[in-house]
Each structure stands twice: as C-alpha cells, then as structure tokens.
Residue frames relative to the residue before (quaternion, step in Angstrom):
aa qw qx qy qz dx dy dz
X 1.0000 0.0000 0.0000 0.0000 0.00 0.00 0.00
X 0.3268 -0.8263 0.4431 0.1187 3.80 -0.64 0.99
X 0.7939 -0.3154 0.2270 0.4676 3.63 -0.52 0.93
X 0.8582 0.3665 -0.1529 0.3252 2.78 0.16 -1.62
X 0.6417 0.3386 -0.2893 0.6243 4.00 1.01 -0.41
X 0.3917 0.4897 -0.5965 0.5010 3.59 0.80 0.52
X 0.7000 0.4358 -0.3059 0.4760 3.79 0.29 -1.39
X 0.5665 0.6118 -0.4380 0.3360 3.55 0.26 -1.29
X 0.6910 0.6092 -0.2022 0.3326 3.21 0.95 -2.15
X 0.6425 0.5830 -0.2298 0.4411 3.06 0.72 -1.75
X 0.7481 0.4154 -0.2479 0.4542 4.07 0.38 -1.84
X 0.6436 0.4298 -0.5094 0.3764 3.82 0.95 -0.33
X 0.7426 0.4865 -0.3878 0.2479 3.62 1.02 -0.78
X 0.6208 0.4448 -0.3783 0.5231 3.44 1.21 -0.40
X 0.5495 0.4492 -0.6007 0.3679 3.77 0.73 0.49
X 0.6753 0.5173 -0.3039 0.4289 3.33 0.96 -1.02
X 0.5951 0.3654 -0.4617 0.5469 3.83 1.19 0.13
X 0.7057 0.3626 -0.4510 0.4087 3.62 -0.09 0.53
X 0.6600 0.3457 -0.4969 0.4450 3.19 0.73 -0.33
X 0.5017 0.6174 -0.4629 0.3909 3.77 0.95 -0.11
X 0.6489 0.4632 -0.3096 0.5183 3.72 1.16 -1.16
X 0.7357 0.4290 -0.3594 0.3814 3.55 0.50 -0.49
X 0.6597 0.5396 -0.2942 0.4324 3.36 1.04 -0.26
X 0.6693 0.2928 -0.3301 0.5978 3.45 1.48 -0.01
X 0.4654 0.6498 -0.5009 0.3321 3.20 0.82 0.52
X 0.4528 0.7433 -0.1537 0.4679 2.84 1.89 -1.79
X 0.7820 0.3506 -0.2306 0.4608 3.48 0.68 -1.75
X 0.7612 0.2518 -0.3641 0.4739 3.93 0.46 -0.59
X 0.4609 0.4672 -0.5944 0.4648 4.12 0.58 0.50
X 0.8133 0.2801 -0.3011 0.4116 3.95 0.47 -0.46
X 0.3930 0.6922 -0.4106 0.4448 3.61 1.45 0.47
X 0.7087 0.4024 -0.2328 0.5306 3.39 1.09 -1.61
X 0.5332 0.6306 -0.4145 0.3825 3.59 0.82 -0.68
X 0.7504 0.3480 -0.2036 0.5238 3.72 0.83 -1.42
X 0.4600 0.6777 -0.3938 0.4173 3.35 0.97 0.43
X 0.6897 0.4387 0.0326 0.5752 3.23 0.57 -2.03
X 0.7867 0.4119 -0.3628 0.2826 3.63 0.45 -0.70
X 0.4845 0.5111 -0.5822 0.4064 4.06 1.25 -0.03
X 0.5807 0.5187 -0.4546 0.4326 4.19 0.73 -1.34
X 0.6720 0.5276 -0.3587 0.3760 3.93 0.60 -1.35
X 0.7538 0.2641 -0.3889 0.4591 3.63 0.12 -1.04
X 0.6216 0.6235 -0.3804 0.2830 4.03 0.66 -0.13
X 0.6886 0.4889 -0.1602 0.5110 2.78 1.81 -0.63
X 0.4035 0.7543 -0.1889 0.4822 2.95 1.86 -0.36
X 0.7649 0.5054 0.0609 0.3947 3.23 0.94 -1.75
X 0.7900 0.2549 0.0080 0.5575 3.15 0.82 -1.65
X 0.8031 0.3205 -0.1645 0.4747 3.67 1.25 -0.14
X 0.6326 0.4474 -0.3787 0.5062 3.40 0.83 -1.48
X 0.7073 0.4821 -0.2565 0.4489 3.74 0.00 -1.61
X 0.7724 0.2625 -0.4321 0.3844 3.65 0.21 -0.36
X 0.5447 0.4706 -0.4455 0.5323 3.98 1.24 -0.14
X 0.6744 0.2807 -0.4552 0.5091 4.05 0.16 0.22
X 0.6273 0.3761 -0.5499 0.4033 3.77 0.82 0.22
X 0.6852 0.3494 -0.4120 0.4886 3.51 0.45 -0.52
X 0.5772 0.4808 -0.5046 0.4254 3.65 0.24 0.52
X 0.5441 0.3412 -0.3691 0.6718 3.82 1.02 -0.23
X 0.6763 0.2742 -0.5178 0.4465 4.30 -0.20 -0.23
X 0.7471 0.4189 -0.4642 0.2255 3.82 0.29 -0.10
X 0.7528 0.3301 -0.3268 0.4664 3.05 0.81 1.06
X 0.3930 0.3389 -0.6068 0.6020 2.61 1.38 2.34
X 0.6036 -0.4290 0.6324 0.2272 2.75 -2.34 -0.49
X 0.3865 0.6550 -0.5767 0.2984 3.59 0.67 0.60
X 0.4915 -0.6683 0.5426 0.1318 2.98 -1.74 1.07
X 0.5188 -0.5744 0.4913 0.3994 3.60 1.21 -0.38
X 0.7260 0.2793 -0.3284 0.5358 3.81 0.96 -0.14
X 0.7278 0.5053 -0.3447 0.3101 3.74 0.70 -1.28
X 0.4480 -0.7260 0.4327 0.2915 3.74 -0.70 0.36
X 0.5799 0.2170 -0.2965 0.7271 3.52 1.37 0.06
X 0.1449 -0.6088 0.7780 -0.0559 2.73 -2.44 0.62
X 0.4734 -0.5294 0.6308 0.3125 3.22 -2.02 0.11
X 0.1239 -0.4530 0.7932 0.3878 3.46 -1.67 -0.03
X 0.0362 0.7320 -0.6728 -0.1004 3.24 -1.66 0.59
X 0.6727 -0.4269 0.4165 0.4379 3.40 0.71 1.62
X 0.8332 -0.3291 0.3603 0.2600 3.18 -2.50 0.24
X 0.7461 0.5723 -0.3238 0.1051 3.44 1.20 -0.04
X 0.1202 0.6915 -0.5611 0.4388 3.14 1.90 1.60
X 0.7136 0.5005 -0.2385 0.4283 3.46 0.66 -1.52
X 0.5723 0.5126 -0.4324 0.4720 4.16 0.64 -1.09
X 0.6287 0.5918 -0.2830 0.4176 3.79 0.72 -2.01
X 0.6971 0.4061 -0.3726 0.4585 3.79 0.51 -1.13
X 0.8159 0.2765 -0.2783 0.4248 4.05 0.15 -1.00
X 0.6149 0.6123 -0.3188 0.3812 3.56 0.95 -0.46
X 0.7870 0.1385 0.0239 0.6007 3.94 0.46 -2.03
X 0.5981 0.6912 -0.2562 0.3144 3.64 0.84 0.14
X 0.0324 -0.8706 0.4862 0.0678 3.75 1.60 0.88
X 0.7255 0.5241 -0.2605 0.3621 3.34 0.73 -1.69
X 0.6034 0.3948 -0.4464 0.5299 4.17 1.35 -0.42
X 0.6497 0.5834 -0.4192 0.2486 3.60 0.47 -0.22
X 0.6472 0.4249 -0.2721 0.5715 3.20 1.09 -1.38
X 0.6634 0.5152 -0.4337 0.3260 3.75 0.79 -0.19
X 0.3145 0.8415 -0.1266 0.4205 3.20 1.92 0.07
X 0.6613 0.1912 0.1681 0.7056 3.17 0.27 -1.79
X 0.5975 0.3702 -0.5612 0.4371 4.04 0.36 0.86
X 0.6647 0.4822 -0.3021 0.4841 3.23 1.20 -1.26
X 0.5669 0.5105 -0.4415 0.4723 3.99 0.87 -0.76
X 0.6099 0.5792 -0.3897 0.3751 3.76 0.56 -1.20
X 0.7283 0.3971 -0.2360 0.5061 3.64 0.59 -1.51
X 0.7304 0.4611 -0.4006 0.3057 3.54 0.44 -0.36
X 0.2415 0.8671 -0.2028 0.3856 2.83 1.83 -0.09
X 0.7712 0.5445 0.1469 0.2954 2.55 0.21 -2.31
X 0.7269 0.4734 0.0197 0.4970 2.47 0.41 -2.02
X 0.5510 0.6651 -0.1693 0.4747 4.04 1.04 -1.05
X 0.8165 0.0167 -0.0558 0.5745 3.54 0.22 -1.00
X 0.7022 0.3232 -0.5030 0.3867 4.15 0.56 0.42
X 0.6406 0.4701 -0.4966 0.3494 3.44 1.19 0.15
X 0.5525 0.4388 -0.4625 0.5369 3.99 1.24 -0.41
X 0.6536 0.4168 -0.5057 0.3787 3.65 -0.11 -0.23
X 0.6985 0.4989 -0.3466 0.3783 3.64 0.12 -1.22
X 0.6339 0.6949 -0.1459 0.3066 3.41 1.50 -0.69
X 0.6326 0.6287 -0.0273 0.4514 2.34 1.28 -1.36
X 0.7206 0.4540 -0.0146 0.5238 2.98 1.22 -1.79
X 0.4202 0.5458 -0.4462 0.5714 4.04 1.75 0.20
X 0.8803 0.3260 -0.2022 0.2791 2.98 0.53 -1.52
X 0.4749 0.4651 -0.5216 0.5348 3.71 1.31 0.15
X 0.7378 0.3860 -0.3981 0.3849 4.13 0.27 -0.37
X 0.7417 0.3276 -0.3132 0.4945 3.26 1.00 0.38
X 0.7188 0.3706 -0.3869 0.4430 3.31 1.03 0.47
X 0.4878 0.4752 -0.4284 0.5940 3.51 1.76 0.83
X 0.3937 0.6904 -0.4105 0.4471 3.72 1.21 0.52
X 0.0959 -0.7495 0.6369 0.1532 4.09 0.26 0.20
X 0.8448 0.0934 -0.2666 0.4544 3.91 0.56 -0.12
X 0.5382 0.7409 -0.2137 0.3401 3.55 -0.69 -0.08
X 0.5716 0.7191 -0.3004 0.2568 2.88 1.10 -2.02
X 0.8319 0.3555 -0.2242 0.3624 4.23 0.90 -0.85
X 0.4593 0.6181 -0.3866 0.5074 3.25 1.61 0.62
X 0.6349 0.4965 -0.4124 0.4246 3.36 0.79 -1.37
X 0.4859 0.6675 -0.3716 0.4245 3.49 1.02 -1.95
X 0.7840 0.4949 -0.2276 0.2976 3.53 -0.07 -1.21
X 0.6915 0.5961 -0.0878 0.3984 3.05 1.09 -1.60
X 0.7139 0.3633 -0.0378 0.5975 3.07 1.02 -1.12
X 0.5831 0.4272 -0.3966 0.5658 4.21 0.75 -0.11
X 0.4956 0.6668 -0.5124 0.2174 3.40 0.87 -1.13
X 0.7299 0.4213 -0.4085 0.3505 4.26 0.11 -1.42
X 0.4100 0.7545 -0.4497 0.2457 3.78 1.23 -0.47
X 0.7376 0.5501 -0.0911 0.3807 2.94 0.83 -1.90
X 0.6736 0.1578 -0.2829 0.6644 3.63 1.37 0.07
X 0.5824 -0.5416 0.5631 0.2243 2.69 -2.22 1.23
X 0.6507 -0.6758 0.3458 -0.0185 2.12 -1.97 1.23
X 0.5435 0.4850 -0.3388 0.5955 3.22 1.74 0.14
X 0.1897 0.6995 -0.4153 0.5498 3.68 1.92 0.55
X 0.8240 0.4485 -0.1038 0.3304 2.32 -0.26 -2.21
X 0.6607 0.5142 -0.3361 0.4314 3.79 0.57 -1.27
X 0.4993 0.6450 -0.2735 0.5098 3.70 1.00 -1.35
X 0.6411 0.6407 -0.2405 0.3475 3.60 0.44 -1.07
X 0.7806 0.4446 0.0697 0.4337 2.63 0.25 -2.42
X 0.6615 0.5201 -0.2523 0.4778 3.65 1.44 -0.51
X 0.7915 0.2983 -0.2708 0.4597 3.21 1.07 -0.11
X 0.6610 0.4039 -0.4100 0.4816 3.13 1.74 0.99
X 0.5163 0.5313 -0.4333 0.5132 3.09 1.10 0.45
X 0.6117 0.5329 -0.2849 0.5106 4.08 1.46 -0.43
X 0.8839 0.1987 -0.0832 0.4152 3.32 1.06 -1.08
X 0.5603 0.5516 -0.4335 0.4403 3.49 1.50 -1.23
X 0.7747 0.5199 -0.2087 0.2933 2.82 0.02 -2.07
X 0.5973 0.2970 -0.5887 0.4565 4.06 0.55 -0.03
X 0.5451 0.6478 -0.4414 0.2973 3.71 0.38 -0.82
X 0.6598 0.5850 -0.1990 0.4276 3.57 1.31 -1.01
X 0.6138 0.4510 -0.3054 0.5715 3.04 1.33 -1.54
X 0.6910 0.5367 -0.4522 0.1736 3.84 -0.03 -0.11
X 0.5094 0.5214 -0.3480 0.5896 3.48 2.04 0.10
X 0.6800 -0.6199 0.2662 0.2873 3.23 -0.93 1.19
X 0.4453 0.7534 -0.2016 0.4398 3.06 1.54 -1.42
X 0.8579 0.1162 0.0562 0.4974 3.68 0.05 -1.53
X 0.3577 0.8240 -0.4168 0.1389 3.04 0.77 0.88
X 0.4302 0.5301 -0.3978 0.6130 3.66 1.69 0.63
X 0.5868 0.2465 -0.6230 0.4548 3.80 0.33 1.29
X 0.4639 0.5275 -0.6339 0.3237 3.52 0.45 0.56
X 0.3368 0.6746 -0.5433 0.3691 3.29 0.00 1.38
X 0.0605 -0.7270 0.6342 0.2561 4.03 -0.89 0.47
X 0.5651 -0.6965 0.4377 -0.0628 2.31 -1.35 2.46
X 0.6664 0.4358 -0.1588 0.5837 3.51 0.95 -1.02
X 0.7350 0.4254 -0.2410 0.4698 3.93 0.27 -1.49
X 0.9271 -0.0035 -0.1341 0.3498 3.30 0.04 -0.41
X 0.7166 -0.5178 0.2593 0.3888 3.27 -1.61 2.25
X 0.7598 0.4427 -0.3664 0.3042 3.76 -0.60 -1.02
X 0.7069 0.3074 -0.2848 0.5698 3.80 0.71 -0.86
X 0.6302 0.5825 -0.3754 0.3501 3.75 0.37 -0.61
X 0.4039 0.6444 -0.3703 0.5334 3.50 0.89 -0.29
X 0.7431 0.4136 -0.1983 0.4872 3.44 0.22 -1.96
X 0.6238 0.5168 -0.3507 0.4699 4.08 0.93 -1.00
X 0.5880 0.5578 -0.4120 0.4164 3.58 0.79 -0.36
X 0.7928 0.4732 -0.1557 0.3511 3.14 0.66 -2.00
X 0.4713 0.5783 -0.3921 0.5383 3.60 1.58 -0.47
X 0.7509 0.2715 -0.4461 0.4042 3.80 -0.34 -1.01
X 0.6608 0.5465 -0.4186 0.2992 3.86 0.57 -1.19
X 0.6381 0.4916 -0.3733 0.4602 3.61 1.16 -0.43
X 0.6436 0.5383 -0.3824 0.3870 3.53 0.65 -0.92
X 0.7775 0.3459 -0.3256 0.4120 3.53 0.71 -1.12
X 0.5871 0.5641 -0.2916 0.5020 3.89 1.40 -0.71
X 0.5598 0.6110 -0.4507 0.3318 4.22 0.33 -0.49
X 0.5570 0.4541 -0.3569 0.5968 3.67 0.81 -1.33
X 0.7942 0.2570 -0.4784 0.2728 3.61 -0.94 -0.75
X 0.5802 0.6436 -0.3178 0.3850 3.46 1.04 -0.64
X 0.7113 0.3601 -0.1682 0.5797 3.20 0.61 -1.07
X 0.4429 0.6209 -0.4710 0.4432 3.74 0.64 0.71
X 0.7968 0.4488 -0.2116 0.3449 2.48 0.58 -1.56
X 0.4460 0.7623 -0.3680 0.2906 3.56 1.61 -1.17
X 0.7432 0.5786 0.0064 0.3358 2.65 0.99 -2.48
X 0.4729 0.6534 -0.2153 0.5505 3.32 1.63 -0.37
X 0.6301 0.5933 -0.0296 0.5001 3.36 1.17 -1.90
X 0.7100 0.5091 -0.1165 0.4725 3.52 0.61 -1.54
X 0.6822 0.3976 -0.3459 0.5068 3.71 1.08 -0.86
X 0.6616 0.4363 -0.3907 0.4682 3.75 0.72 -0.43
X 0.6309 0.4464 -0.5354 0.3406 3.69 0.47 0.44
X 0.4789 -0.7437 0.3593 0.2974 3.62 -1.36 0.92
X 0.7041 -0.4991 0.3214 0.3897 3.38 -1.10 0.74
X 0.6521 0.7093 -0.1412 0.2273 2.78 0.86 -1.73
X 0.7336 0.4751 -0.1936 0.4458 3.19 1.27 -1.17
X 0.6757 0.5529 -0.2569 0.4143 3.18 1.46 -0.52
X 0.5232 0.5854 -0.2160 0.5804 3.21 1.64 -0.88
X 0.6204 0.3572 -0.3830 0.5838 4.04 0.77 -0.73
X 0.7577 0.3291 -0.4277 0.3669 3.63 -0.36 -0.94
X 0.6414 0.4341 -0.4289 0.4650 4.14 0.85 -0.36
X 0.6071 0.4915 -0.4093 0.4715 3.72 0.83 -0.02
X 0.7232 0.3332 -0.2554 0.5484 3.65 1.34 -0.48
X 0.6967 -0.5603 0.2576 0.3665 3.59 1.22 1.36
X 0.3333 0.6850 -0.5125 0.3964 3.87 0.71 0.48
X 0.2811 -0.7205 0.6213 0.1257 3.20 -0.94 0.99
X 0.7083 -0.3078 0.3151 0.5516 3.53 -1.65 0.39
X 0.8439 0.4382 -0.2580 0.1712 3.90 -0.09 -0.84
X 0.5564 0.5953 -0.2886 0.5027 2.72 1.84 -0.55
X 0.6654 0.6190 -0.2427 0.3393 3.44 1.07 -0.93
X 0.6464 0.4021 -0.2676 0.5906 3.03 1.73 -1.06
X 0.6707 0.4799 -0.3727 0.4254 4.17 0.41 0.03
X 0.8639 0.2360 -0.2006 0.3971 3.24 1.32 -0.59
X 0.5651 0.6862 -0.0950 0.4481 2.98 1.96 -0.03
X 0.8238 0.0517 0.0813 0.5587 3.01 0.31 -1.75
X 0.4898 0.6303 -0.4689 0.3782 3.79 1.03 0.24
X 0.5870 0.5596 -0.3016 0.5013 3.60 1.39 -1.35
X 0.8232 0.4520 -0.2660 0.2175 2.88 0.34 -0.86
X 0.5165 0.6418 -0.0521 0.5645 3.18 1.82 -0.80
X 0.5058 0.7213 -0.4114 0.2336 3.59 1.27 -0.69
X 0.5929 0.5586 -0.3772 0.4407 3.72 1.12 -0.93
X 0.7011 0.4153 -0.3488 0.4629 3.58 0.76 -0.65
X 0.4413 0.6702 -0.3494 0.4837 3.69 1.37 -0.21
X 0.5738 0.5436 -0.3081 0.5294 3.35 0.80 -1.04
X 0.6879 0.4613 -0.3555 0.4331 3.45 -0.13 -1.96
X 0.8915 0.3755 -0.2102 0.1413 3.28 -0.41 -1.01
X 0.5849 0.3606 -0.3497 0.6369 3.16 1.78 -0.23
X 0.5168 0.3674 -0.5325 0.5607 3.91 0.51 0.58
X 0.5961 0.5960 -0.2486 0.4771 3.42 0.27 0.08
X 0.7429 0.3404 -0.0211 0.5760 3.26 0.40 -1.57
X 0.5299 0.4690 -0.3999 0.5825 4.35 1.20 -0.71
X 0.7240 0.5578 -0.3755 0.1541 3.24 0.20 -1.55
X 0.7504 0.4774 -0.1033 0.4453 2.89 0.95 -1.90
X 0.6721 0.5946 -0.2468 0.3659 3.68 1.03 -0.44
X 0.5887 0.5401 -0.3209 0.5087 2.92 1.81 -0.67
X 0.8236 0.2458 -0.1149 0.4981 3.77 1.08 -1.24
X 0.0056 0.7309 -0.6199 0.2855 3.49 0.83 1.96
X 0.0260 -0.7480 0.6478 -0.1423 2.69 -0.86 1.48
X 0.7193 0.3741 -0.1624 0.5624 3.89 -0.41 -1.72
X 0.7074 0.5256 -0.3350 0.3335 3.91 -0.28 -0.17
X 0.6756 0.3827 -0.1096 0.6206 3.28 0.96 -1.43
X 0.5440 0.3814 -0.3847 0.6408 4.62 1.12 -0.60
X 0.7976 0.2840 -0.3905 0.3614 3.81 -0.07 -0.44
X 0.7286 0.5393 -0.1745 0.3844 3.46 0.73 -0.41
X 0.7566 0.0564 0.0762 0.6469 3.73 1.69 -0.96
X 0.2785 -0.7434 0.5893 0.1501 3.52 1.11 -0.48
X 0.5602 -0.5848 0.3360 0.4809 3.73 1.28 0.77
X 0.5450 0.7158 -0.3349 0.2802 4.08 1.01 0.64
X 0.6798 0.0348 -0.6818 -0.2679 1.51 -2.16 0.23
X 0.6004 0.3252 -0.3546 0.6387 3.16 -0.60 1.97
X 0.5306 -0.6514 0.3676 0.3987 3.02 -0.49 -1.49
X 0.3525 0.7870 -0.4026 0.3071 2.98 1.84 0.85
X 0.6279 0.3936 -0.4152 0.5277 3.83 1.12 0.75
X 0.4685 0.4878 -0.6247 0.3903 4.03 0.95 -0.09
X 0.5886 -0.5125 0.6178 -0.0960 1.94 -2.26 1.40
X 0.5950 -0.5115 0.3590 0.5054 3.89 -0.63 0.08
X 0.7771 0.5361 -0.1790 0.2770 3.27 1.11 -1.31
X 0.3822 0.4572 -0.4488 0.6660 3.32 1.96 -0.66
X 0.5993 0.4705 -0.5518 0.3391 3.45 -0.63 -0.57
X 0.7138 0.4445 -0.2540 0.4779 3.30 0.18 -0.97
X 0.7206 0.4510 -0.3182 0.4197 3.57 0.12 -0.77
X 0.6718 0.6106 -0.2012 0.3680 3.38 1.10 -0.94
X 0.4163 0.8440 0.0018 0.3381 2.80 1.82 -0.81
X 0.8957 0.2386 0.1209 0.3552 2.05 0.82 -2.29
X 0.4775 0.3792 -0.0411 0.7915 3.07 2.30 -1.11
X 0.8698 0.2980 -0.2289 0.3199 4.17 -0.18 -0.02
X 0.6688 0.2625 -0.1502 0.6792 3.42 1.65 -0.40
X 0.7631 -0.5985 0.1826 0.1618 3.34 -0.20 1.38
X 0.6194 -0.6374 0.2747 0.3669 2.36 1.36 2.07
X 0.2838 0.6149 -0.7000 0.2264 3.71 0.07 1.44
X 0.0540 0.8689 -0.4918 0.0134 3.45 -0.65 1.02
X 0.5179 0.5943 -0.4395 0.4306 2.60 1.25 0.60
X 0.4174 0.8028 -0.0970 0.4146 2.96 1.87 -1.04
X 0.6753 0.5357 -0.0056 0.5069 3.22 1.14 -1.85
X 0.7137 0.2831 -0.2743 0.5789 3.21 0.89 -0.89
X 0.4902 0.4983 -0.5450 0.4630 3.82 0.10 -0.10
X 0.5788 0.4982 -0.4128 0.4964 4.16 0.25 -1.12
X 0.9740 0.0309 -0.2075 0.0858 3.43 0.46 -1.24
X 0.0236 0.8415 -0.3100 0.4418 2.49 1.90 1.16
X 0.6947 0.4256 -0.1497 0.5603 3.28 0.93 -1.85
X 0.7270 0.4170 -0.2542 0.4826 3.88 0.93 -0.39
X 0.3823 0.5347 -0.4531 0.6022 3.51 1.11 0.37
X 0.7716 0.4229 -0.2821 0.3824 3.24 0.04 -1.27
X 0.5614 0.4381 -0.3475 0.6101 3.90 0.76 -1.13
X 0.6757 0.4375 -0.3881 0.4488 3.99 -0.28 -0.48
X 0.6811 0.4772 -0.3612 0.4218 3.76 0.22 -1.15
X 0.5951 0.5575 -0.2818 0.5056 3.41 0.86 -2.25
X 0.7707 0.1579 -0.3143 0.5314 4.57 -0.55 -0.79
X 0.8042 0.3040 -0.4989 0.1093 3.78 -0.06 0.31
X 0.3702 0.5158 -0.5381 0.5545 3.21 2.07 0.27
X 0.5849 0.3195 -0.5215 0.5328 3.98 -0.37 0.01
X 0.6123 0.5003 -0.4969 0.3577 3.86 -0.06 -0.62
X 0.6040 0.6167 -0.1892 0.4681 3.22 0.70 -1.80
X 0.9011 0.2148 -0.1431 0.3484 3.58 -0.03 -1.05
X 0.6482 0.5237 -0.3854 0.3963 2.68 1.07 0.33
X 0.6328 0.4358 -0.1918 0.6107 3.52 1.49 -0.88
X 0.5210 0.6229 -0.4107 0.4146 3.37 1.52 0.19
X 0.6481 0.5557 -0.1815 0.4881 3.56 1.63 -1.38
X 0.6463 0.5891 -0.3096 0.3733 3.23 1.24 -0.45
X 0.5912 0.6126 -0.1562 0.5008 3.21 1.50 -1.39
X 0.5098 0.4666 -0.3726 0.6194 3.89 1.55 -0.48
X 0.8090 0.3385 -0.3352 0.3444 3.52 0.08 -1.09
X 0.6619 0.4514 -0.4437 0.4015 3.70 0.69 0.35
C-alpha cells in the first residue's frame, strides 16, 4: 500500500469520526431541547406572555372589566412615586423586612446546619424536625401563629417568667412587624438550612483537619475554610431568600391584612388591593408591579454578581 492511500485511509477515518461526533452532538443538543421545552412553552404561556401583557396595561387606565382603555403614558408610574404615600411607606416596610428577614434567616440557618452536621448521630431527625414547617403553607402557618399570639402567648404572659408576651402582637404597628418576621422565619429556616447542609457535605475533611492542625480555631476555619467553599449555596439562598421576601404576600393578608391601618402592607397587598379594593385600577396595579419587578431584578443581578465574584475567588 503506498503513502498516499495510507493518508487517504487515515483522512477518511478521522472524517468519519467527526462527522460521527457531530452527529451525537446533534443527538444530545436536541435531547436537552425536548427536555426543557414542555417547562419552556409553560413558562412561555402562563408567565412570559402574561408579564409583557401587564407591562402594555401599565400604561393604561383599564379597570380589568372594560374592553377599551386609554394609554395614558407614564402617568400610572408619576401617580405611584409622586401622589401615592400609602405605595411608598409600603416600600420601605417591605425593604425593612427583607432586610431582616435576609440576614437572620441565612445565619440562623446556617448555624442549624453546622450543629447538625457536626452531630455523627441524629443528623435525620433534626433534618426532619426542623424542615417539618416547610411542608405547610404559609397562609397555614399565619392562621396558626394568630391564634398563638391572641391566645397562647397571654396565657404565658401570666407566669412571671414570660411575662414580655403580654404584648398585642397583631394590633399594634411596632410589635406586629416582629409577628410577621417570626412566622416567615419559622416556615422559611428548614428549606434554607437544607440546602446549607447539602453544601456542608461537599466540603473536604481534609481542609478542615489541615487548617486545625495548623492552629485555627473553630472561627477561623469557618471564614476561611468552610464559607469559600460553601459560597454557591450562599448564593442559592439569598436569591431565594431576596426573592421571596420581596413578593410576601399570603403571610402578612392572613396574619394583619397589611394592619392596623396600613402600617404592615407589603408592596404586594398594595398591589392587590389596588386591584380588587380600589376601583378595580388595573392598570394602575400593574404599573406598582411592574415597578417591583424592576426593584427585585435590579438587587438580585447585584446579588448574583456579586456572590458570584466571590465564588470565583475561592
């Protein structure tokens, strides 16, 4: 055989191995497609298309019943920051709790899931014990929490001991606040603190064991050790934990109904009220949430990128 049908030979098999590689590429790029594409067109449908319709109604006057409408320009959007006290303060309540609600539910989390994953037995009770309020809703949960905070808690306050829950949790602005932030943690800590625990098993022994052999104390290990490493799960939860804090809703209606007054509405009662309680301005409504999309998107791409840059630098 002569050089040259040696080469020939050689250029047909490595043609016929790429076109083989490209053809199962072909096959697992159009696998994942038919995967992804029942969640895509649903999401398509039921979500994308209704957020670009209520972007085009927030800049009418539709009531949500009349088949015609006005566009009347940005001046849903001027009306919300300008003559609108009650969306503002509903604003800076919801920013306040998200606040809150942000750095004592990842910490407390956090801190379950290191005391239960330095536990060598046990470890699937606590899990249990503590996921358990997930598993009920949270307008449950509010329902709950209302009839101990009306009834347990005086009974409590009547033993010397517990005598700082004689307080009305629900009636009055300054402690209510705190009655929110209590149920949203109870029912929201377990899922968090899964995930940690999830997080916490991918880190190597090893590293912890070396840096305590090179004299690191419990704190150092956890700042220089097991936080880096953990950062992706750091992410999850405070996307997660922003997301959901920003669009409280069913907790704060079952629990205050944004009272007393309206010194507990939330952005979203606002909105809803709006829409169903103040003469059906839906167009109105959708500007508010339009304007809360936007505040949500805007802190979790900064969230994201920032706890994203970190996760590179460990």
């Amino acid at each position: 055989m002569t050089v040259k049908a040696i080469n020939d030979k050689k250029n047909t098999s490595v043609n016929v191995r790429k076109k083989e590689k490209k053809l199962r590429t072909k096959s697992s790029h159009l696998g994942l497609i038919l995967f992804v594409l029942p969640a895509f067109v649903f999401y398509f449908i039921f979500l994308f298309i209704p957020m670009i319709g209520a972007g085009v109604y927030s800049f009418t006057d539709w009531n949500g019943l009349n088949p015609t409408y006005n566009f009347v320009g940005f001046a849903n959007y001027i009306e919300a920051f300008r003559d609108d006290p009650a969306f503002r303060h509903s604003f800076f309540f919801t920013l306040r709790y998200t606040i809150v609600v942000f750095f004592v539910q990842n910490i407390i989390a956090l801190f379950l899931a290191l005391l239960i994953e330095s536990r060598i037995k046990s470890k699937g009770f606590f899990r249990t014990i503590f996921f358990m309020p997930n598993m009920i809703s949270l307008i449950i949960s509010a329902f709950m929490f209302s009839f101990i905070f009306t009834n347990v808690f005086p009974e409590l306050s009547q033993k010397a001991v517990f005598s700082f829950l004689d307080q009305s949790w629900i009636g009055d602005p300054k402690v209510s606040f705190y009655s929110i932030v209590i149920v949203s943690l109870w029912q929201g800590i377990g899922y968090m603190m899964i995930i940690y625990m999830a997080a916490l098993q991918g880190v190597p022994k090893s590293l912890s064991e070396a840096a305590m052999i090179d004299g690191a104390t419990i704190f150092q290990r956890l700042r220089h050790v097991t936080i880096p490493m953990i950062m992706h799960a750091i992410t999850i939860c405070s996307f997660l934990t922003l997301n959901g804090a920003f669009k409280v809703f069913d907790v704060v209606y079952a629990l205050t109904q944004g009272g007393p007054g309206t010194s507990t509405q939330v952005m979203t009662l606002n909105i809803y009220q709006e829409a169903f309680s103040n003469n059906f301005r839906f167009g109105y409504a959708n500007s508010k949430a339009m304007i809360l999309f936007l505040v949500v998107l805007i802190i979790t791409i900064i969230q994201i990128r920032v706890l994203k840059r970190k996760e590179v630098e460990a």
